[in-house]
C-alpha positions in Angstrom: -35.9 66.4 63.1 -32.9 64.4 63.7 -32.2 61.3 65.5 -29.6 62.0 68.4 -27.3 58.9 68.7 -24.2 58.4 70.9 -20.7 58.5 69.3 -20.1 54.6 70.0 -23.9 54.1 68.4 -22.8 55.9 65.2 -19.6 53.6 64.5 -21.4 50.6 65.4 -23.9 51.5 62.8 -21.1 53.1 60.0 -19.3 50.1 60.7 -22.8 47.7 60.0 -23.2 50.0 56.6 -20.2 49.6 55.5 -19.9 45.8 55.8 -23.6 45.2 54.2 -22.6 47.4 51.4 -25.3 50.0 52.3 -25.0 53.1 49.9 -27.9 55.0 52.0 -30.1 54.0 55.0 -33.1 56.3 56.2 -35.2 56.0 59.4 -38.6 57.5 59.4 -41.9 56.9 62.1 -42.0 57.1 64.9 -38.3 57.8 66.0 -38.9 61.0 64.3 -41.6 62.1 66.4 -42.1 63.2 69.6 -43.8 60.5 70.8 -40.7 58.4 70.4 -40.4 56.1 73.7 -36.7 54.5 73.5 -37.0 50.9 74.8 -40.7 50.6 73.8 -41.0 52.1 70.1 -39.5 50.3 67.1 -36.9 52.0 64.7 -38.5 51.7 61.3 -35.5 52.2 58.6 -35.0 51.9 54.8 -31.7 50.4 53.4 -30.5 50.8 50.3 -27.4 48.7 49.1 -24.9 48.8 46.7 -25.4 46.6 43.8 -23.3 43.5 43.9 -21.2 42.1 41.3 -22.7 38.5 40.2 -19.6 36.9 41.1 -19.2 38.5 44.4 -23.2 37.0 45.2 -21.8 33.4 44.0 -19.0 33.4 46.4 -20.8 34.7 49.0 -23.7 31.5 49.0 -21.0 29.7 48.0 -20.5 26.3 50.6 -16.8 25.1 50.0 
């Protein structure tokens, strides 16, 4: 089963992936059943990122 999402939805959510350096992101529960209630039910998902270069990490915590 697939998860129906509106146009604007998906390039919100592209756009999220692509600036968390997400290289795959996977829903599964509930949102994949049936008994799926938008507005009440949760969207359970599983991210996987890019790895990060070491230096990259250091600038980003970085505080100057």
């Amino acid at each position: 089963m697939s998860l129906a999402l509106a146009h604007p939805q998906l390039e919100a959510i592209a756009d999220a992936c692509q600036r968390h350096h997400v290289a795959r992101m996977d829903v599964f529960g509930s949102v994949l059943r049936p008994d799926y209630r938008p507005g009440e039910s949760d969207i359970d998902l599983l991210v996987e990122f890019h790895p990060l270069d070491p230096a990259a990490s250091t600038r980003l915590t970085s505080h100057s």
